[in-house]
N, C-alpha and C positions, 0 to 999 in steps of 0.2 A: 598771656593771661589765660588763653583757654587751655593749656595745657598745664599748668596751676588749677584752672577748677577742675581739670579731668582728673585729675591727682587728689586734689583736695575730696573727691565724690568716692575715689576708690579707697581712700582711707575709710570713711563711712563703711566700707563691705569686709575691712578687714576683721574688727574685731570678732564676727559670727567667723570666720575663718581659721582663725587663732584658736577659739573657743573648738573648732573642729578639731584638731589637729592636738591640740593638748588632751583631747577626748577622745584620743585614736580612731580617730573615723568616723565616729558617730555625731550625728547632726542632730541636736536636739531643737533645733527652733523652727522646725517644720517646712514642708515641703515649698509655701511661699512664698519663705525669706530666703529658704534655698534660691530660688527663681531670683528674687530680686538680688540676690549675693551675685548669682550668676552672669546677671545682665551687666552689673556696674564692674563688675571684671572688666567683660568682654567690652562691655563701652569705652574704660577707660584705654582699653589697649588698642582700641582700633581708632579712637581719637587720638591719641600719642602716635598712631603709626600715621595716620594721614594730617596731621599739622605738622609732623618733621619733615614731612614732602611738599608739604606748603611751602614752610620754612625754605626748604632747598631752592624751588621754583622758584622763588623771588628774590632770594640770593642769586641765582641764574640771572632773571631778569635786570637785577637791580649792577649787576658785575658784568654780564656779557651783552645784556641789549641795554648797554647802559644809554645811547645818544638816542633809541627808540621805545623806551618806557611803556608808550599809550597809557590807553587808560588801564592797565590791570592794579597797578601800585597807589590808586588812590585807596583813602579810605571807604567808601563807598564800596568799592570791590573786596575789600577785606573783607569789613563785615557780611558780607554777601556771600565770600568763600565759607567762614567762619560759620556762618549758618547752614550751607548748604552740607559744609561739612559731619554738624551735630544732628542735622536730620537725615544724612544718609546714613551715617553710623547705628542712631535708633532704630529706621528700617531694618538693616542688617542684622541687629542684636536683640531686636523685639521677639523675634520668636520662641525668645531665650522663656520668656515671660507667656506661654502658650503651653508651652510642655512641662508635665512633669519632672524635676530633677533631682529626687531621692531614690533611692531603691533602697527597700530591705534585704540586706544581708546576713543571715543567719539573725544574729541580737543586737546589729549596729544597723541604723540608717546612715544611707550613706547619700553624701550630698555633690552634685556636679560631677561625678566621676564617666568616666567611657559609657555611652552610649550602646546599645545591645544594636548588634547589626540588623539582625534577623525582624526586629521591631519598626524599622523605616528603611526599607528598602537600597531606597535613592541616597542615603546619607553617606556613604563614602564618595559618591559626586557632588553633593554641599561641602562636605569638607574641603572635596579640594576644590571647588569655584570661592571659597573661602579663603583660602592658601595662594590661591592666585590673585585674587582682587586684595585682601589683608596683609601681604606679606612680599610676592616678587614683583607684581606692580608697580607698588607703592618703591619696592627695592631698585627697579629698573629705572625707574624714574627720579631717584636720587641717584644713582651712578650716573644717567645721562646727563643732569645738571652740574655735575663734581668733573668730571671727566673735561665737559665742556670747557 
């Protein structure tokens, strides 16, 4: 179900996307809905990446500690993963919604694209505590659960 409404909310971002991209580049619906286009990206993909690790973990549990369960497999703990999940996410991708995401280019605004180094420092260290936590983490820890 929450990977249905994670899906179901990034369809909402796509049509300002579309609308991009048939407009070669150029972002017309302002700087934003650029933001909000940005966040509901990055929302939906870092909820789809940590409910498929859910998913896995409890596969795990539900297959290898099958005669010691406890309590994580009740419902009560779903919903509680399930939450804690959509508000780490928002923390993560909120900043999204803080920064400007257009830049003028020549006669195209252009919407979400690469980030200018020279303008925050520290961001190729966010990116990759990003990459770590969004991507080989989450990755490490479905191979531990499959392997098992």
């Amino acid at each position: 179900m929450n990977l249905a409404l994670s899906d179901a909310l990034f369809t909402l971002a796509l049509p300002g996307r579309i609308a991009y991209y048939v407009l070669e580049f150029n972002w017309p619906f302002g700087d934003w809905f650029c933001r909000v286009t940005a966040f509901v990206f990055y929302m939906n993909t870092y909820v789809s990446i940590y409910f498929m690790t859910c998913v896995s973990m409890d596969r795990y549990i539900a297959v290898v500690r099958i005669r010691h369960p406890g309590r994580t497999r009740r419902v009560s703990c779903a919903r509680a993963v399930c939450a804690l999940v959509w508000f780490l996410v928002f923390l993560q991708t909120a900043p999204l919604l803080l920064r400007p995401m257009t830049r003028r280019m020549g006669d195209k605004l252009t919407c979400m694209e690469y980030f200018n180094f020279e303008e925050i420092p520290k961001l190729p260290y966010l990116l990759l505590v990003a990459c770590v936590l969004g991507f080989f983490l989450p990755v490490g820890i479905i191979l531990v659960c499959y392997v098992q």
